[in-house]
Z-matrix of the N, CA and C atoms (Angstrom, degrees):
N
C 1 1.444
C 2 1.515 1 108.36
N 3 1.225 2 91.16 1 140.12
C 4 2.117 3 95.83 2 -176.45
C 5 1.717 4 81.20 3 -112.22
N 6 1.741 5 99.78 4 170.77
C 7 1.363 6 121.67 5 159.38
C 8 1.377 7 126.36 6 162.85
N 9 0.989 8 96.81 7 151.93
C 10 1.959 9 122.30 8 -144.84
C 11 1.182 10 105.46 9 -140.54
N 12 1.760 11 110.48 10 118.05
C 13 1.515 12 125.58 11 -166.95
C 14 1.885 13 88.44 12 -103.42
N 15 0.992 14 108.67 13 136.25
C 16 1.447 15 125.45 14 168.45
C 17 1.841 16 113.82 15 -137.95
N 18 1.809 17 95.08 16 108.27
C 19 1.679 18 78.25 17 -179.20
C 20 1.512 19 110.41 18 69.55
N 21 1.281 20 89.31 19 -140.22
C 22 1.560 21 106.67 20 -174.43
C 23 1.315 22 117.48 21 -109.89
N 24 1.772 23 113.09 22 28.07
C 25 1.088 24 114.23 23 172.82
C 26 1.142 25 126.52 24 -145.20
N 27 1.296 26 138.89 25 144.45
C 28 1.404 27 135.64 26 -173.08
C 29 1.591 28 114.54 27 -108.33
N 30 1.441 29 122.64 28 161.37
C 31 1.274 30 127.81 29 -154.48
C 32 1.404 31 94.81 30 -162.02
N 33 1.412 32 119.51 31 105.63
C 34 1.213 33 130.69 32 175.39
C 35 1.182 34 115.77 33 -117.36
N 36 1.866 35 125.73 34 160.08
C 37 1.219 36 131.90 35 173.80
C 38 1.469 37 110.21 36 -127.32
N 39 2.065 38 128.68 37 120.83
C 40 1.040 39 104.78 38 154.56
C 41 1.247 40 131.53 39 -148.59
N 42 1.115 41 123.51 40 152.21
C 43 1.546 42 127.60 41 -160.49
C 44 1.933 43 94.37 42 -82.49
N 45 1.337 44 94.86 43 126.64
C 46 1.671 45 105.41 44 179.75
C 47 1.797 46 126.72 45 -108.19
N 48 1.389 47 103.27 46 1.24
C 49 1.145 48 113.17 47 174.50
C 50 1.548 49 127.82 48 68.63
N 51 1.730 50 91.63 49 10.26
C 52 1.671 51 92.87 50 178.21
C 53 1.320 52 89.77 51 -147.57
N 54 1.775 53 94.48 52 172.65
C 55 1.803 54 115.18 53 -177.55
C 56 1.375 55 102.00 54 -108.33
N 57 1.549 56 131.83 55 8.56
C 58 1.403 57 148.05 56 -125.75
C 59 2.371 58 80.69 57 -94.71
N 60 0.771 59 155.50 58 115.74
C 61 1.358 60 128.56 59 -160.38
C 62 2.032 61 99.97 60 -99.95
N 63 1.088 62 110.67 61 -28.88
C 64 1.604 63 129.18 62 146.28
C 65 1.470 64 102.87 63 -21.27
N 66 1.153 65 110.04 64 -82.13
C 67 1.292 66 128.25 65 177.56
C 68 1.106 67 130.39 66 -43.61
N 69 1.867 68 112.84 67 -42.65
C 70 1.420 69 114.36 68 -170.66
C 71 1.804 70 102.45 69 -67.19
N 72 1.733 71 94.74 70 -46.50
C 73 1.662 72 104.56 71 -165.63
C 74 1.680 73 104.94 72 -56.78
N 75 1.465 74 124.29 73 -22.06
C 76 0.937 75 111.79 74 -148.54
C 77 1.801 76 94.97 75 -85.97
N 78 1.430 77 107.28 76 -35.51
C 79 1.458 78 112.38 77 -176.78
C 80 1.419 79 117.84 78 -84.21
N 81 1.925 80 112.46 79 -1.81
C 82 1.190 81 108.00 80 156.67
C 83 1.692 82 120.86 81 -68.10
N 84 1.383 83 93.01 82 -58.70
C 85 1.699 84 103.94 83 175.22
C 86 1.851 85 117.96 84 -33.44
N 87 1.641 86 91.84 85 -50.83
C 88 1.844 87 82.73 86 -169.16
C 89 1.726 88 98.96 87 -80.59
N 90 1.307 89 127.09 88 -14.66
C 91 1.551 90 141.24 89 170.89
C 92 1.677 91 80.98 90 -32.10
N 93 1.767 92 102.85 91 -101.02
C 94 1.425 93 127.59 92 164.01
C 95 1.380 94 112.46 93 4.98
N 96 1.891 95 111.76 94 -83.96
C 97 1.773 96 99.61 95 -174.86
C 98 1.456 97 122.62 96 -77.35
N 99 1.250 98 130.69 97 4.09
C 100 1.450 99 131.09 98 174.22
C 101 1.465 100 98.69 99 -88.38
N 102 1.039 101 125.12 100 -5.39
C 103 1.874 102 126.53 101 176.90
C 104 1.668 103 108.27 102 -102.49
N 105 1.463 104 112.74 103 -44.60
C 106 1.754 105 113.45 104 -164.10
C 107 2.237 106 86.10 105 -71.22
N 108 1.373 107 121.15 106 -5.20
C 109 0.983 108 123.68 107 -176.27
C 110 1.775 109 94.77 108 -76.73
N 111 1.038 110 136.82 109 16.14
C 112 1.432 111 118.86 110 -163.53
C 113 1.595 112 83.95 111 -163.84
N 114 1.601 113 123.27 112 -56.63
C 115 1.710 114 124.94 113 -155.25
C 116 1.820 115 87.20 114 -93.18
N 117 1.844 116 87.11 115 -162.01
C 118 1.449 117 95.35 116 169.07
C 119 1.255 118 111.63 117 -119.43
N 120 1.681 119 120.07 118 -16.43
C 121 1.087 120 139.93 119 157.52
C 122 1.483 121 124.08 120 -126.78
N 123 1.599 122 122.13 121 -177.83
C 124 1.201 123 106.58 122 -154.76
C 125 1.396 124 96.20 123 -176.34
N 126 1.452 125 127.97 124 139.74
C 127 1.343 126 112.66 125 179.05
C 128 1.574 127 105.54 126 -156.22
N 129 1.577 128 126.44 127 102.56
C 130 1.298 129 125.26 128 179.16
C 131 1.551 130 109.11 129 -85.86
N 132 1.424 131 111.09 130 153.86
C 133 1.308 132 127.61 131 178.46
C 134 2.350 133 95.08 132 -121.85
N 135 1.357 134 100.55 133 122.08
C 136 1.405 135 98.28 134 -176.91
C 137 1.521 136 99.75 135 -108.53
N 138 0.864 137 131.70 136 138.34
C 139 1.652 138 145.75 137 -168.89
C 140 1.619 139 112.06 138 -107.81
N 141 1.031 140 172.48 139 55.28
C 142 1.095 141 160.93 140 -134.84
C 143 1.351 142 115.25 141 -56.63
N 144 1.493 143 119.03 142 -52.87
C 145 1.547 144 115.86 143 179.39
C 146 1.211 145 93.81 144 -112.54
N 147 1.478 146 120.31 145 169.44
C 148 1.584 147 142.41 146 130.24
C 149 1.578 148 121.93 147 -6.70
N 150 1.387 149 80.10 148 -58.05
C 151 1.694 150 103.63 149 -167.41
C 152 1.884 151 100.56 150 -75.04
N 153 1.603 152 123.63 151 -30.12
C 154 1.001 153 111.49 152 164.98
C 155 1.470 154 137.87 153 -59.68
N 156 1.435 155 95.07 154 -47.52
C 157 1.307 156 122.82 155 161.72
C 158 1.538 157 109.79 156 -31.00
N 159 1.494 158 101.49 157 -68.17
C 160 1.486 159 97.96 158 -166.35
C 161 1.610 160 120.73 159 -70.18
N 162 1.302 161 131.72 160 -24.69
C 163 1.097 162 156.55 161 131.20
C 164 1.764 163 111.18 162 -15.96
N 165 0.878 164 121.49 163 -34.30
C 166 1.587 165 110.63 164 -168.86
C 167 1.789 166 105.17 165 -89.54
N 168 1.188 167 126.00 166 147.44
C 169 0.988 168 116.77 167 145.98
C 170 1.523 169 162.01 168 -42.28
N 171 1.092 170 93.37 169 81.29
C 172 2.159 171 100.36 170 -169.05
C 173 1.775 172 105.86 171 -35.60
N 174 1.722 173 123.73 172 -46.82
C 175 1.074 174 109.32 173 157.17
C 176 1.718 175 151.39 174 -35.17
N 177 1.319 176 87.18 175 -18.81
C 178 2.280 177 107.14 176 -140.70
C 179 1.160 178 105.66 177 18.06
N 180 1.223 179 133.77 178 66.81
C 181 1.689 180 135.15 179 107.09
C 182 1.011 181 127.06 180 -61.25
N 183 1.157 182 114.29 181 163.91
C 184 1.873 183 139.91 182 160.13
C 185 2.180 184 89.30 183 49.89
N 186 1.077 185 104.32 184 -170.13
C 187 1.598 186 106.94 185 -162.99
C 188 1.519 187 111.90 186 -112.29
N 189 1.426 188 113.23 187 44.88
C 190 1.435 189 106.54 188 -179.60
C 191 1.417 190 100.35 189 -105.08
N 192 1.349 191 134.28 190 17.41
C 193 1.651 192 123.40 191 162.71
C 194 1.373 193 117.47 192 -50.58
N 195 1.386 194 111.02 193 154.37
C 196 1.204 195 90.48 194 162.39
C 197 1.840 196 97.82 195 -173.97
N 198 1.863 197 91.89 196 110.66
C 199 1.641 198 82.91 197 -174.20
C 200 1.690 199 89.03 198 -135.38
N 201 1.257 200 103.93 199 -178.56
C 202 1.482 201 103.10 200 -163.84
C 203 1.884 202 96.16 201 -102.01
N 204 1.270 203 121.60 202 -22.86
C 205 1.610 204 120.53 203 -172.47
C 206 1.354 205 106.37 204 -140.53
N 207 1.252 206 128.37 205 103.85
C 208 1.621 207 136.36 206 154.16
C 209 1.555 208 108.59 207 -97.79
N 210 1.585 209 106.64 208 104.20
C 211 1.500 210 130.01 209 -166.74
C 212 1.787 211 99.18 210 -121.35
N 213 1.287 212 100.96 211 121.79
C 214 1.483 213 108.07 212 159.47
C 215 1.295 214 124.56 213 171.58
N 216 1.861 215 112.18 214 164.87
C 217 1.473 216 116.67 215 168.57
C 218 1.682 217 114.85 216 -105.38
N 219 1.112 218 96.38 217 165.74
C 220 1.654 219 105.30 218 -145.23
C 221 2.056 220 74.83 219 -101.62
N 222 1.638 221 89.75 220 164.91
C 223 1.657 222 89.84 221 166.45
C 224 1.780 223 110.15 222 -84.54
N 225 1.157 224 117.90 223 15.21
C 226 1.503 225 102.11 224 166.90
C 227 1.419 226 99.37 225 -98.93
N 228 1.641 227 126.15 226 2.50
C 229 1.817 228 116.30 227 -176.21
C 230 1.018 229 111.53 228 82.77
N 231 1.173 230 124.95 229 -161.37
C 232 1.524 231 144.53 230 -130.71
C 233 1.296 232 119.66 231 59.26
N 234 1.701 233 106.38 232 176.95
C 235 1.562 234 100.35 233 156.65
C 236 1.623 235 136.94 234 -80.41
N 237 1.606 236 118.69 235 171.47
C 238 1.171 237 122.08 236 -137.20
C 239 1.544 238 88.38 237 -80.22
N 240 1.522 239 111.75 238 135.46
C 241 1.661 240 110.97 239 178.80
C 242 1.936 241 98.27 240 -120.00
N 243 1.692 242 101.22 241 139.47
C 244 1.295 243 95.58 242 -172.47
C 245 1.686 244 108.94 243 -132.80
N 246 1.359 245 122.66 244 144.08
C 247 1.484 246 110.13 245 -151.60
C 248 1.824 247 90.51 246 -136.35
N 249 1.716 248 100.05 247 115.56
C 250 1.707 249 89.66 248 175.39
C 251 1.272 250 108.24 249 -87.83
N 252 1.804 251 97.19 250 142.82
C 253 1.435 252 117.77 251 -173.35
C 254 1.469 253 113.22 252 -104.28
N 255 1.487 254 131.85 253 144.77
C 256 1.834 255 105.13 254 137.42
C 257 2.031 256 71.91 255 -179.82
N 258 1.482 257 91.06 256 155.53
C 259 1.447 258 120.28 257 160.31
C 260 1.428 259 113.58 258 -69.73
């Protein structure tokens, strides 16, 4: 797991060891509320393998990301919105 406090918000990365997609969302979400417990926003990226992980762009340019759960709340709030990703 990586993570990076900005402001009032945190931005984490983590590799979950499954392709299970149930799974990914589910450990994005509690990713998300175990952080808005500390930030005001919060935004996990869930990776399924290693190999995804390593695969994505450390920049985020151009379109070689590729994670299975981008889950989060923004610093203006609401609830947690989560969008599956992968190439």
């Amino acid at each position: 797991m990586t993570k990076q406090a900005k402001g009032g918000q945190t931005n984490a990365e983590i590799v979950a060891g499954t392709n299970d997609l149930l799974i990914l969302e589910r450990i994005g979400r509690e990713c998300v509320a175990a952080f808005l417990r500390e930030r005001k926003a919060a935004f996990c990226k869930v990776f399924g393998t290693q190999a995804d992980y390593q695969a994505r762009d450390p920049r985020q340019t151009g379109n070689s990301v590729c994670w299975a759960w981008l889950i989060g709340v923004p610093l203006s709030g609401g609830p947690a919105a989560g969008l599956a990703l992968c190439d």
